[in-house]
C-alpha positions as CSV (number, residue, x, y, z in Angstrom):
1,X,35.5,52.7,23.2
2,X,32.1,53.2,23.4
3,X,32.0,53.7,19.5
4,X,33.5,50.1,19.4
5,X,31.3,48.6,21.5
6,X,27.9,49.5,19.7
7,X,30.0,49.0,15.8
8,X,30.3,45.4,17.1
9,X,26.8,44.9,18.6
10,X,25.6,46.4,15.1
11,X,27.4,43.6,13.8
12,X,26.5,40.8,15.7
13,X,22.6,41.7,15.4
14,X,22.9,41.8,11.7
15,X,24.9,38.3,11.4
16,X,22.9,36.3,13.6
17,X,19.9,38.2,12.5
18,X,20.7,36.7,8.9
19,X,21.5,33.5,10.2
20,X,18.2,32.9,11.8
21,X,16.3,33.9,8.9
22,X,18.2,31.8,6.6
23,X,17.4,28.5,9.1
24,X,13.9,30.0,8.5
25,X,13.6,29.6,5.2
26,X,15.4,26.4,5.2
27,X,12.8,24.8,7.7
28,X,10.1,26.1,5.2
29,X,11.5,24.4,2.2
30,X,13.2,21.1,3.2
31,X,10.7,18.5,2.2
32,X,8.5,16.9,4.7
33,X,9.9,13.3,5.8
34,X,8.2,10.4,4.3
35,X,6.9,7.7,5.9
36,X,9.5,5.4,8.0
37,X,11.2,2.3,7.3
38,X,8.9,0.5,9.6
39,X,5.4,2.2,7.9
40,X,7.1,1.5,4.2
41,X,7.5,-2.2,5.5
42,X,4.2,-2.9,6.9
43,X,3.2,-1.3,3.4
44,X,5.3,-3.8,1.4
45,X,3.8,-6.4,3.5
46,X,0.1,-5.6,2.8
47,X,0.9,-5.0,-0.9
48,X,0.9,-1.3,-0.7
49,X,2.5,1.5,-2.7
50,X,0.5,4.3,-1.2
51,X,1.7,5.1,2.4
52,X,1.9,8.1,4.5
53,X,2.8,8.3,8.4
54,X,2.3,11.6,10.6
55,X,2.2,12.2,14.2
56,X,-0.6,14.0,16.3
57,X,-0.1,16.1,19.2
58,X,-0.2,15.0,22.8
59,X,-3.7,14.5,23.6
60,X,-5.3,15.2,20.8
61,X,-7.1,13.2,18.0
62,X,-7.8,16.4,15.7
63,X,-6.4,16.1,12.4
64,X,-4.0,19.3,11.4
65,X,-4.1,21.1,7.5
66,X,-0.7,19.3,6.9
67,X,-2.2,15.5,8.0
68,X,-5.1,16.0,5.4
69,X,-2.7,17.4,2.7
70,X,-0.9,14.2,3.2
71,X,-3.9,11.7,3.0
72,X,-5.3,13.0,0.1
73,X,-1.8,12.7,-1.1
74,X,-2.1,8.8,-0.9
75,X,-6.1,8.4,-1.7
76,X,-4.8,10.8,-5.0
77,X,-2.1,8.7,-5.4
78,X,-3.8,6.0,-5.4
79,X,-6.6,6.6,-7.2
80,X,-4.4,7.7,-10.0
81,X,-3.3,4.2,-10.3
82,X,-6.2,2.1,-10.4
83,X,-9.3,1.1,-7.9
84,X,-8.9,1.8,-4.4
85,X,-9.3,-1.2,-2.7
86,X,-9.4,-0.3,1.1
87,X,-7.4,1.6,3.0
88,X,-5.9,0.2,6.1
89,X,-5.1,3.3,9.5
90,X,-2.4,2.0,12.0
91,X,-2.6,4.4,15.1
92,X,-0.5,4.3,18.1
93,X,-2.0,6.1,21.7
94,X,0.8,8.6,23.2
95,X,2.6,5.5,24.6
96,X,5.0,3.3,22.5
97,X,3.1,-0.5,22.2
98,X,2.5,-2.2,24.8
99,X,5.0,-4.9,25.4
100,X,3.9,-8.9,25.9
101,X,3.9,-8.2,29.7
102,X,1.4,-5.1,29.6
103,X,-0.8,-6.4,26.8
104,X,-3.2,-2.9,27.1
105,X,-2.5,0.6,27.5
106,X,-4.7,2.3,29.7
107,X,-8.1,3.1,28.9
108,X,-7.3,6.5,27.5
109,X,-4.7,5.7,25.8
110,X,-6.9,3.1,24.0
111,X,-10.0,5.7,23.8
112,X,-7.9,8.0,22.0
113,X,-6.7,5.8,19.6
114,X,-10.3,5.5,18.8
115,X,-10.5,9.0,18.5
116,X,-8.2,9.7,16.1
117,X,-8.4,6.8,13.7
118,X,-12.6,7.8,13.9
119,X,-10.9,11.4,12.6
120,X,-8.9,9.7,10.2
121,X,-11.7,7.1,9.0
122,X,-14.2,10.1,8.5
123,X,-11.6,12.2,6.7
124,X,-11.1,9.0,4.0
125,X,-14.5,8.3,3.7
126,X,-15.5,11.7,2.6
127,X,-12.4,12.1,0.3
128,X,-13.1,8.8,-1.3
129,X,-16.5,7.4,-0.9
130,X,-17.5,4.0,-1.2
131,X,-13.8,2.9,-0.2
132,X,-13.4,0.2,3.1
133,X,-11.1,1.8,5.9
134,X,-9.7,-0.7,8.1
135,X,-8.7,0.8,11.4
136,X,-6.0,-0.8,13.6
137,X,-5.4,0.7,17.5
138,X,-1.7,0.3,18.7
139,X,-2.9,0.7,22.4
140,X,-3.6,-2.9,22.5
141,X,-1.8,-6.1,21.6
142,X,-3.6,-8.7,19.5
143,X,-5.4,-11.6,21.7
144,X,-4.6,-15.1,21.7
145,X,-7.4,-16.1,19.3
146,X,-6.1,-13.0,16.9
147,X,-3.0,-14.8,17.2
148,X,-4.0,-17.8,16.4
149,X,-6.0,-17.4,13.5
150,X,-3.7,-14.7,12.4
151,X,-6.5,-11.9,11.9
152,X,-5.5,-8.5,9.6
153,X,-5.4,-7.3,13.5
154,X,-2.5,-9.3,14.5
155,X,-0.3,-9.9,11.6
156,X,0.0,-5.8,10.5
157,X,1.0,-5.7,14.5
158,X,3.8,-8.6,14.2
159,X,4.9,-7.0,10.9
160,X,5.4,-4.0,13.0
161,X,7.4,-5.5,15.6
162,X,9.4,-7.5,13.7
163,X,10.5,-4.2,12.4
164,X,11.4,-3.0,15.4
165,X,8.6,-0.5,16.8
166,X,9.2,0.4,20.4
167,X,7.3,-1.5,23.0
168,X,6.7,0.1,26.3
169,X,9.3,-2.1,27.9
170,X,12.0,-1.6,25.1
171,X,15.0,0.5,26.6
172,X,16.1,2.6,23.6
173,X,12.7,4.1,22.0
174,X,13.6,5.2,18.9
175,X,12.1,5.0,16.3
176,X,9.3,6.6,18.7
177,X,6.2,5.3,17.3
178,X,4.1,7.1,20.0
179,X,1.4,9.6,18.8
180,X,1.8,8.2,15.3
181,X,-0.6,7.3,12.5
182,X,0.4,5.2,9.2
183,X,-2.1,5.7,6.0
184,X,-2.3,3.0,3.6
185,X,-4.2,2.7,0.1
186,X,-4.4,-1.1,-0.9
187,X,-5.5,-1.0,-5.1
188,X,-6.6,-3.6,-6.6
């Protein structure tokens, strides 16, 4: 009995063993996603081939190994192609964006957006000098004058919602847009 017992612990130890190693190495060599359908749109919209979209952690505006590899991905990219324009940063706080009847997240929320597209802008700048970065904070909607003189500021945030970004009033948040940064390379 006993002989039984340990033959099929043995057994079990060894197959799931395998199994998680093999989900291992699967999570290491599927590809990393590419940007979303609302970051490729937004793209298309400001005449962009070059886009990349990555999300931060909670709280923090410090930019991981894997965020860099994927901006100099697009300055590279870009640069391959001809003159790099500007480059436009869309970054959202760790809230969705605030809906018509908020108008502002709090003043965290908007300070860290700061935060991390000042990380980002820094990060472009000294991997392609002389280049424009235009930074654009999710944390707040655009004002009434933005609106009506439809300002970079206000138009790349339409663009977004027409696509359907979240807003903080929005039932079903998905796609979460919270936490997120899009990277754009506009060439000439």
């Amino acid at each position: 009995m006993n002989v039984k017992l340990m033959s099929l612990c043995l057994v079990s130890t060894f197959v799931f063993g395998c199994a998680t190693e093999e989900k291992k190495e699967a999570e290491k060599t599927a590809a990393a996603p590419g940007p979303s359908i609302e970051a490729k749109q937004v793209a298309a919209e400001e005449e962009s081939s070059y886009v990349t979209e990555f999300a931060f952690k909670k709280g923090s505006a410090t930019l991981s190994e894997g965020m860099k590899k994927n901006i100099l991905q697009v300055v590279n990219q870009a640069k391959k192609r001809g003159d790099v324009k500007e480059f436009k940063v869309i970054t959202w706080g760790d809230s969705e964006y605030p809906s018509t009847h908020t108008e502002k997240l709090s003043k965290a929320e908007v300070e860290l957006v700061k935060k991390r597209n000042t990380a980002i802008r820094r990060y472009i700048e000294a991997a392609s000098k002389g280049v424009d970065v235009e930074t654009y904070s999710m944390a707040e909607r655009p004002n009434a004058l933005q609106e009506m003189f439809n300002t970079a500021d206000a138009r790349v945030k339409k663009s977004l919602e027409v696509a359907g970004v979240p807003t903080t009033d929005t039932a079903v948040k998905t796609p979460s847009k919270a936490s997120k940064s899009i990277v754009m390379a506009i060439t000439e």
